[in-house]
N, C-alpha and C positions, 0 to 999 in steps of 0.2 A: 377069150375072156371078155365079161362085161361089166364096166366101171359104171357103178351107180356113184353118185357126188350129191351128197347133203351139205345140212351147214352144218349139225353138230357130230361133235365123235362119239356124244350115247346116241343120238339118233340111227347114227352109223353102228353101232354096235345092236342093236336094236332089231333094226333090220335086214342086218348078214345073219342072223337066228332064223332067219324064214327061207333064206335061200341058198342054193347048192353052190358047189364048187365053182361054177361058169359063172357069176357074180364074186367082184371086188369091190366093196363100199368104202370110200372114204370120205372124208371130210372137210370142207373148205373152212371151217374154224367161222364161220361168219360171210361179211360183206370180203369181197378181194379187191375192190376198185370204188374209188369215191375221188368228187373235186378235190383238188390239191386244199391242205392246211395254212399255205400261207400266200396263198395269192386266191381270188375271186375267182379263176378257174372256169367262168364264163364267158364266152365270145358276144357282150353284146350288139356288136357292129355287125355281127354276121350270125343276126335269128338266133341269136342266144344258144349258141355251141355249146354242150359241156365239154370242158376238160379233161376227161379223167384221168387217172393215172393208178397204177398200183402202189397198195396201202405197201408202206416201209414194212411192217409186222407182218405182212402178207406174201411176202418174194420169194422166203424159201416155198413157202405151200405152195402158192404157184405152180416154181418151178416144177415140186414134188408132180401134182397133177397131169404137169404138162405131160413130163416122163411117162405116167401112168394113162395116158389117153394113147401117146405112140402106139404103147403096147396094146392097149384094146382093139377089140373087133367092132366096139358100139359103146358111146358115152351116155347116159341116163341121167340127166339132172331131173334131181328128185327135190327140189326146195321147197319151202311151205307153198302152199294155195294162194296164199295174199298178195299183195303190190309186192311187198317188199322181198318174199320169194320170189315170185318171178321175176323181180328186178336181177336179186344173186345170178336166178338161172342165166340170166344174160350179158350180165358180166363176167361168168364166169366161158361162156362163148366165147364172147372178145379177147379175156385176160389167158386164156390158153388157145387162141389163136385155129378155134374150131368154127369160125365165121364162114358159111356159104349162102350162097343167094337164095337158095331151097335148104331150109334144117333138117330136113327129111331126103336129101339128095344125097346118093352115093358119091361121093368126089373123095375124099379120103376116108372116110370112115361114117355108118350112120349116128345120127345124134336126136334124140328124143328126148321127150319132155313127159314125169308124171305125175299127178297131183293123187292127194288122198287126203280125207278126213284124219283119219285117226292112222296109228300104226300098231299095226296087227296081221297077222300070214295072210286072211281072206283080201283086207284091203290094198297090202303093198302087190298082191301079183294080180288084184282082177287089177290095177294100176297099169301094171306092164301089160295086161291084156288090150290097153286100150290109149297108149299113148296120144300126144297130139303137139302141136309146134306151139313155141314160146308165145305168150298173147303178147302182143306189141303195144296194146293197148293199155293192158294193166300196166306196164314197164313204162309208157310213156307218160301216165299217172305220175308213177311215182316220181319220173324224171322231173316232172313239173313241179313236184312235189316239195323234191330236195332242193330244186333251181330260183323257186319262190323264197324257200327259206334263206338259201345261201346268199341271195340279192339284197333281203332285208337285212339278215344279221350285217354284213359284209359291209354294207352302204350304210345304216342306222349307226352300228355299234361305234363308230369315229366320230359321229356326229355326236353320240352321248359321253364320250372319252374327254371331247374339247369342251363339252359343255358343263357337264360333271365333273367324272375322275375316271382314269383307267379302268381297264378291265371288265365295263358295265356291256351289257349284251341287250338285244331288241330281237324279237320270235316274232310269228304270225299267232303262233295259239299260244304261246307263254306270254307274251304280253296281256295278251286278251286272259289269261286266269290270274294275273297278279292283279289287273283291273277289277276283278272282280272279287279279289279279295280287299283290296283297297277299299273299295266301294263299301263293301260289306262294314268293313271297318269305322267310318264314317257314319256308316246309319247308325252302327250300336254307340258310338259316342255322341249323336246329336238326339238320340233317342230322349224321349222327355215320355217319364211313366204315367200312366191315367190310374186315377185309384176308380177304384170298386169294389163293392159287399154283396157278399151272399150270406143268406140264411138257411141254416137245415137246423132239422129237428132229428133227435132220435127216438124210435116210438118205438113201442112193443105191444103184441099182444094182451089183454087185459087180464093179468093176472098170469102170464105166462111165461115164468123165468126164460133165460137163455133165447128168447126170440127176438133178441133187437135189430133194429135193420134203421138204415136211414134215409132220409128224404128229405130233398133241395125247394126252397121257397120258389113257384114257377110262377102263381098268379096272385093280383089284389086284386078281388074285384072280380071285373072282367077282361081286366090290364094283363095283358103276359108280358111277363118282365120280360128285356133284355139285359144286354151285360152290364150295360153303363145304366140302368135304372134305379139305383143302389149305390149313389157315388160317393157320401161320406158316414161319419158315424151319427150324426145325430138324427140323419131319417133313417140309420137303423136301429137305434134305440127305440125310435118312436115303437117303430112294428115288434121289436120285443117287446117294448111296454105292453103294446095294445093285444099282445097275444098272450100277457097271463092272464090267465084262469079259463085260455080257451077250449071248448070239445072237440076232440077229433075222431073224423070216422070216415072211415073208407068209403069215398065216392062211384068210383070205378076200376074194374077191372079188365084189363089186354092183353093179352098172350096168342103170339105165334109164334111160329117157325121161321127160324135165317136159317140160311146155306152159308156157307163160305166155301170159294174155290182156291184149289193150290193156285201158289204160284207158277210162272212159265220154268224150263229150266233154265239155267243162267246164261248170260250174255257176257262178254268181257268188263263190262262195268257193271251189272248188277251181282259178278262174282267179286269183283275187288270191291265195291257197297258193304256186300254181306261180311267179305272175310273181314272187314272193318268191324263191323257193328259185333261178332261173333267173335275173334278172338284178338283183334285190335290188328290186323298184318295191314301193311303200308300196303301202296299200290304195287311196288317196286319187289316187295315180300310177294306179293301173292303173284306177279307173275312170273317171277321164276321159280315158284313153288309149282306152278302151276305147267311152266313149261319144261320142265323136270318128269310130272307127270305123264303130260303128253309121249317125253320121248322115249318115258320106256314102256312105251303101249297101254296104260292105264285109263286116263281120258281123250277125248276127241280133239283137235286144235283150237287150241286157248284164244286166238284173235279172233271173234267173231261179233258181230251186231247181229245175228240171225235167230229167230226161237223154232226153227225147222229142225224134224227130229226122222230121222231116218223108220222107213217101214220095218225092216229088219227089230231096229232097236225100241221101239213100241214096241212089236209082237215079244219080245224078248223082256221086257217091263212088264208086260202083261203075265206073262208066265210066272215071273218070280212073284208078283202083289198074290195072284192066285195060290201059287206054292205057300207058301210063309203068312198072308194075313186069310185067305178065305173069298168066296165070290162075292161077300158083301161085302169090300173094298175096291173092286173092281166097276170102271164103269159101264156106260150100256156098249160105245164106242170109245174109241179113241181120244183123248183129244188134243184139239189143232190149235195153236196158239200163232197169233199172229202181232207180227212186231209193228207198232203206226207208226214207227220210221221211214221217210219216202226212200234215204239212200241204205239200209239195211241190203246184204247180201243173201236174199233168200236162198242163193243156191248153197250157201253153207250151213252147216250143221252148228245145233248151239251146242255148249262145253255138257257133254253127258259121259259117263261111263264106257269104257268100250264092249264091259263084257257086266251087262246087271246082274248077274247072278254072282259075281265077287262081290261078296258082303266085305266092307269095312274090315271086317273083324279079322277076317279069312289072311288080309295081308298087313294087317298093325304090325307083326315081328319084321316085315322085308320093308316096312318104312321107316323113314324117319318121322319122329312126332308130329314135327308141322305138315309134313306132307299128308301124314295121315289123319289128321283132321283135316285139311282143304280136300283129297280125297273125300274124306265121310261126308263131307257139306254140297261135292257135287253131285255123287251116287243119292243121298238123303233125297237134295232137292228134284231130281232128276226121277226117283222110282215114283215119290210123292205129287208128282206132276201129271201122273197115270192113273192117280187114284180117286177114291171117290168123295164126293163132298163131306166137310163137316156137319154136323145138325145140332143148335142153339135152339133153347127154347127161353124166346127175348119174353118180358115179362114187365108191363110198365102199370101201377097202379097207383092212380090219383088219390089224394088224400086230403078230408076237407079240417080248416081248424077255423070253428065259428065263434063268434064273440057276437054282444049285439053292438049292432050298426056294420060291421064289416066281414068279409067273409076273406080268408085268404085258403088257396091251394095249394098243397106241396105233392114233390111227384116222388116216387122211388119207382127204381129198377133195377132189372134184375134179368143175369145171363146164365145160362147153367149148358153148359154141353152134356147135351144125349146122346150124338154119333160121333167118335172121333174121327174117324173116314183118315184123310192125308195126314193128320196131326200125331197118328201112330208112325210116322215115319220122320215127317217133317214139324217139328215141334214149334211155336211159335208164343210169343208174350199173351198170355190170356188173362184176363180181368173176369173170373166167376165169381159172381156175385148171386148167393142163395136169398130169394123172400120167405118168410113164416110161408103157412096156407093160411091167407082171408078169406073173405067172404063181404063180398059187396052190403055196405050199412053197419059191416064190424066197426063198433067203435074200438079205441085205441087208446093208450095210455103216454101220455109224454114224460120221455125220461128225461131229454136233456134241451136245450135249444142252444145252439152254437152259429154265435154271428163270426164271421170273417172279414178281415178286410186282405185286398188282397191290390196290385200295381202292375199293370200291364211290362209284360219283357221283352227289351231288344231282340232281334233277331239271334240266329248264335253264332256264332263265330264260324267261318270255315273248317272242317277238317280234311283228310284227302277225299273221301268219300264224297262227301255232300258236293265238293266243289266238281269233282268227275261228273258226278250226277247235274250238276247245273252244266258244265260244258255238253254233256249231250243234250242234254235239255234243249238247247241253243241251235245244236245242229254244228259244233265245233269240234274239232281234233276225230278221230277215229281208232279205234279198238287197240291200234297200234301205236297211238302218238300220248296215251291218258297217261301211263304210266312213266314215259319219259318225261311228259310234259310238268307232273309234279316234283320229280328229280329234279329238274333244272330248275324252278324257280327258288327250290332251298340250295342247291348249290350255287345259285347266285346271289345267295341270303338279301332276295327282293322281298321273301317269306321265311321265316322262321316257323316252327312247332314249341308250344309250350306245355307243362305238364302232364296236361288235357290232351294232349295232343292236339291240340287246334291252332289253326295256322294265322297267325298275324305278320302286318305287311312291316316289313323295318323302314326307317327315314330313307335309305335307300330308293326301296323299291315305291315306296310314297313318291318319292319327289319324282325317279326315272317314268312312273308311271302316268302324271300329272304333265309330264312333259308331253311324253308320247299323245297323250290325251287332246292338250292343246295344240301341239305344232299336228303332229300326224295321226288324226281321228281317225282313219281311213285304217291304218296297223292295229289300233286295237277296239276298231268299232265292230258290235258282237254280230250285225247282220252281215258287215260285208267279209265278216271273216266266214261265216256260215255260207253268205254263199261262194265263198274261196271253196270252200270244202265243197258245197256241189259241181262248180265249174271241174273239183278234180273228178268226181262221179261221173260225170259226163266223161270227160276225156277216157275214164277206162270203160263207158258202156259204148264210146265210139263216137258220139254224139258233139265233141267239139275237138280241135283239135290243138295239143298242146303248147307249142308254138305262139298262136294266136292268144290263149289265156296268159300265159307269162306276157307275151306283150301290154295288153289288155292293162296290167296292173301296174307294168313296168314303165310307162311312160306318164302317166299322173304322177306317181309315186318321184321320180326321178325328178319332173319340175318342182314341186313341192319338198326334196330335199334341196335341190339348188336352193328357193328360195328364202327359205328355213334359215341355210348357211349364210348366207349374203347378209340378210336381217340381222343374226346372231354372233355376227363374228366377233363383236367385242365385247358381246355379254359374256360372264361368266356367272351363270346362272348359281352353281351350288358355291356361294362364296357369303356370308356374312360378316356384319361389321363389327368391330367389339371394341370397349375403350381399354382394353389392355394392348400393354406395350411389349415386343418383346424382348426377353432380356439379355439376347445374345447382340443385338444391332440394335437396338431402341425404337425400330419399325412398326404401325403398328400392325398388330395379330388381328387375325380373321380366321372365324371358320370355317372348313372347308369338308370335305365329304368325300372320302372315298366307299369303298362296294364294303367296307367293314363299319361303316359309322363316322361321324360327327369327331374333328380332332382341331385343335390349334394351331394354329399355321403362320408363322411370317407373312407378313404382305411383300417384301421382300425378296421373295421367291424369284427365281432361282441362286440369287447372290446370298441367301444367308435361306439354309434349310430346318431351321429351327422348328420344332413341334412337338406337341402336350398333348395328351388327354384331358378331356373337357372337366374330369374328377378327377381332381388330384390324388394319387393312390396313396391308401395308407398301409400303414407296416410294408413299404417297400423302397427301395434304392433304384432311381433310375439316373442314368449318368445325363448331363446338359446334353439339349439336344437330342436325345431322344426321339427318332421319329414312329410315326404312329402305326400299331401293330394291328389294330383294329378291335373291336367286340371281342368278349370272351365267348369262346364257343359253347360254353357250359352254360350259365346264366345270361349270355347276352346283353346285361346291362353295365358291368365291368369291364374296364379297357384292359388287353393284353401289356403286361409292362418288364420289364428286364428286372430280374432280383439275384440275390445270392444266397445262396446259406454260411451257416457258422463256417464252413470251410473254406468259403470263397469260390465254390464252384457258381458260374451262372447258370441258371433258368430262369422261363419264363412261366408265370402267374396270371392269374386276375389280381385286379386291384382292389373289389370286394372284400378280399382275406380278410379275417378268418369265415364272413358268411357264405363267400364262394371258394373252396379249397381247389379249382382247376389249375393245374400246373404241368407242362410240358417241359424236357429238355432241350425238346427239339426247338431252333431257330427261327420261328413261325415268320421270320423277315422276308424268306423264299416268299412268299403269298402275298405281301401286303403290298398296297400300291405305294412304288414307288421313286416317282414320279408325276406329280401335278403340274401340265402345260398351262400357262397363263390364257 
């Protein structure tokens, strides 16, 4: 018997459907081994040792395995293709005590390693056709990986506990995306709008109902306006003035042809982009929607940076565009799309179909709804990536309005699709815009003139999308870290999401960020976090070794928190001063900050724990003393506060009520910090 070992149980179920009786698949439920939870778990005296140890929640599977390797003839770890599979694969060596100096050496049993794209009958056995030993190199990645993070959360987070309030956390790439939303945040509050006017006219054929079309004021003159050339109303009054009773007649006419090409097929962040803009799914939604998909054979593996597309499954795209649209959608070749990412994994496949000729529709009843829309949008993008161009026929004709002494130009244009080409598959925002037929010297009839004024806009706020997209941008986080990495900055409500879904930074994560900023630039400076990320590209293309990079960072870093602390020891940075008293001890009150907000506090502390919310809550009962519950989770600007009802039962509320109705029975005091060190 042969024990193949994945991480999941559908994985594992998945692919015991392709093989006989002499395969057993099971499943390691995940990671089996990680640094311990409550100690640093790093040897840094001794070349930065990890610790590991097996996960508590992990012991019986373990054990289970263990048992189930005895009995084998041959162990198969089969874990994803990425760092962090091959990481499992080798812990999962160590944690069942399959460790030989040759992985491939007979000593008690053979042990092999197989990677695959996608999972499917053809992929999972040419897999076993072609085995190979654990790369040490991706595993020492990732080792780096986790050894980097665990140094800074581990060593930062104390530093921000004493200086702040409990429970606050410091990341290499979660730092660096709340920075940037911070940021962000700032520019659109210091933003100061610039006004400006545009002029269009609406004209029509001369005498020819139903042909109205418009066009934007471009030139005086010989002047081509720009955007700020038109900066208040009275120099646009003037040009309406001076433009009644003027003649207009078509100057000239342009027309060609645009192409437009599909898009590549998706990459791990230009699919969690898209499933944003298309049916609003979080990062966190679309990749387990996504890795759901993967593992019951449907798309190829979801963590990639690659836009590399298997020969196979081209010729198999091609088939189906031919079958269903005809040979005018197909193109002359192939085409090859190439990622300008330097650290991109060309040798993997980007997220496509595993089998193109399952139409969407074929499996809507065996899905669930979200899945089968993030299916339809990979298969969409993905057939439409093979096909052939669109054809626009752009269409720009000048338009003169004369008066004497002045002459002014106005343009229209105009888009109309002739070929739909990929846009039969992959559908996209279009803006068609139809002109009358002129004819160069037609004069023209003015129906309307409409001045505008209009005020330059801030930037826009973050959403999960946009900011993924600017971390890669940067050269930060990898395919595998986007999606956690925006989990954890709302779970450490350093960000919040409002209606809009767009992410603002809270007093929190402002101040923890601002810290970080001035004491430790080096944590969330965007280059030297980008080239953290290449130093780990290297380490898994062989090219430096890990050991040395953790060093590399670890001993600047290490001076620089000594000196930090020493500097700092008596500041208490998140502490303000207030002229209220408190009324428990007469002390007076300051505010103070924990990871849920802004709250009133004793100076006092820790001889008299007295504390308020900064908004006195209305229609509520809070007994003296009262300490702080933090933000309401629902509206965010309401403080959590103890109530009762008519029966005298207690829960907990916003202090909003009645505009924020959130209310919990549950004890929310488990959460809140509680405890503020002097």
């Amino acid at each position: 018997m042969k024990l193949i070992i994945v991480e999941s149980p559908t994985k594992a179920k998945t692919i015991s459907k392709f093989l006989g009786k002499d395969f057993v698949v099971e499943s390691s439920y995940g990671h089996v081994r990680d640094l311990p939870e409550k100690s640093l778990g790093v040897d840094i005296e001794h070349n930065f040792e990890p610790k590991y140890i097996i996960l508590p929640k992990a012991k019986k599977r373990v054990a289970e395995l263990k048992s189930g390797a005895k009995k084998a003839t041959e162990v198969i770890l089969a874990t994803d293709e990425d760092r962090e599979g091959e990481a499992i694969a080798w812990h999962l060596v160590q944690a069942l005590g399959l460790e030989t100096s040759n992985l491939k050496s007979q000593i008690s049993k053979k042990i092999e390693r197989i990677v695959f794209h996608e999972i499917t009958e053809n992929a999972i056995k040419e897999a076993l056709k072609n085995p190979r030993d654990i790369n040490m190199k991706l595993v020492d990645s990732q080792q780096a990986r986790r050894i980097l993070d665990r140094l800074v959360g581990y060593k930062l987070s104390p530093f921000l506990w004493k200086k702040i309030a409990k429970g606050l956390s410091a990341g290499r790439v979660q730092s660096v995306a709340v920075r940037l939303v911070v940021e962000r945040e700032r520019e659109i509050l210091n933003f100061k709008p610039e006004e400006y006017h545009t002029i269009s006219a609406i004209l029509r054929k001369m005498e020819t109902p139903n042909s109205d079309f418009e066009a934007q004021l471009t030139k005086i003159g010989e002047k081509k306006l720009e955007k700020f050339s038109i900066i208040n109303k009275k120099a646009t009054d003037e040009i309406v003035s001076d433009l009644n009773g003027a003649s207009w007649r078509v100057l000239k006419i342009e027309k060609k042809e645009t192409r437009r090409q599909p898009l590549p097929p998706f990459t791990t962040s230009t699919l969690q982009q898209t499933a944003w803009a298309w049916f609003g799914f979080g990062a966190k939604q679309t990749m387990l929607l996504a890795q759901q998909l993967y593992e019951i054979g449907l798309i190829t593996y979801m963590r990639t940076d690659s836009f590399n597309l298997s020969k196979e499954s081209i010729a198999a795209a091609f088939e189906k565009i031919k079958k269903d649209f005809g040979n005018d959608y197909l193109t002359a070749t192939p085409r090859i799309y190439k990622t300008k990412s330097k650290t991109a994994q060309e040798a993997h496949e980007a997220i496509r179909p595993t089998a193109p000729d399952k139409d969407p529709e074929i499996l809507k009843e065996k899905l669930m709804p979200q899945q089968y829309k993030l299916y339809d949008l990979i298969w969409r993008r993905f057939i439409a990536s093979q096909m052939s161009n669109a054809i626009f026929e752009a269409t720009g004709i000048d338009i003169s309005a004369k008066k004497t002494g002045k002459n002014y130009t106005f343009r229209a244009k105009g888009n109309v699709l002739r070929f739909d080409g990929f846009l039969k598959v992959y559908s996209q925002k279009l803006a068609e815009v139809s002109l009358p037929a002129l004819k160069e010297k037609e004069d023209l009839e003015l129906k309307e003139l409409t001045p505008a004024q209009h005020f330059t806009e801030p930037p826009p706020h973050y959403n999960e999308a946009s900011l993924i997209k600017a971390l890669e941008e940067c050269g930060i986080g990898r395919p595998s870290t986007y999606a956690p990495t925006m989990a954890t900055i709302q779970t450490r409500r350093y960000v919040i999401k409002d209606e809009q879904k767009r992410l603002n930074p809270t007093d929190i994560g402002i101040l923890v960020s601002d810290i970080l900023v001035k004491h430790f630039p080096e944590v969330v400076d965007i280059k030297f976090t980008a080239h953290m990320e290449e130093d780990l590209d290297k380490i898994a293309g062989g090219k430096k070794e890990w050991r040395q990079v953790i060093k590399e960072f670890w001993e600047p870093f290490k001076e620089t928190l000594d000196k930090k602390s020493m500097e700092l020891s008596k500041e208490k940075i998140a502490v303000e001063k207030t002229e209220l008293k408190c009324p428990k001890c007469g002390k007076d009150l300051v505010i103070r900050m924990s990871r849920y907000g802004k709250f009133y506090a004793c100076s006092g502390f820790p001889n008299c724990r007295h504390t308020a919310p900064l908004k006195k809550p209305s229609s509520a009962e809070t007994t003296e003393g009262e300490e702080d519950l933090g933000h309401c989770h629902k509206c965010d600007t309401g403080q959590i506060v103890k109530r009762r009802t008519k029966k005298g039962r207690t829960f907990w509320g916003c202090s909003n009520w009645p505009k924020c109705d959130y209310a919990t029975w549950e004890n929310p005091e488990k959460n809140k910090l509680k405890e503020i060190d002097d």
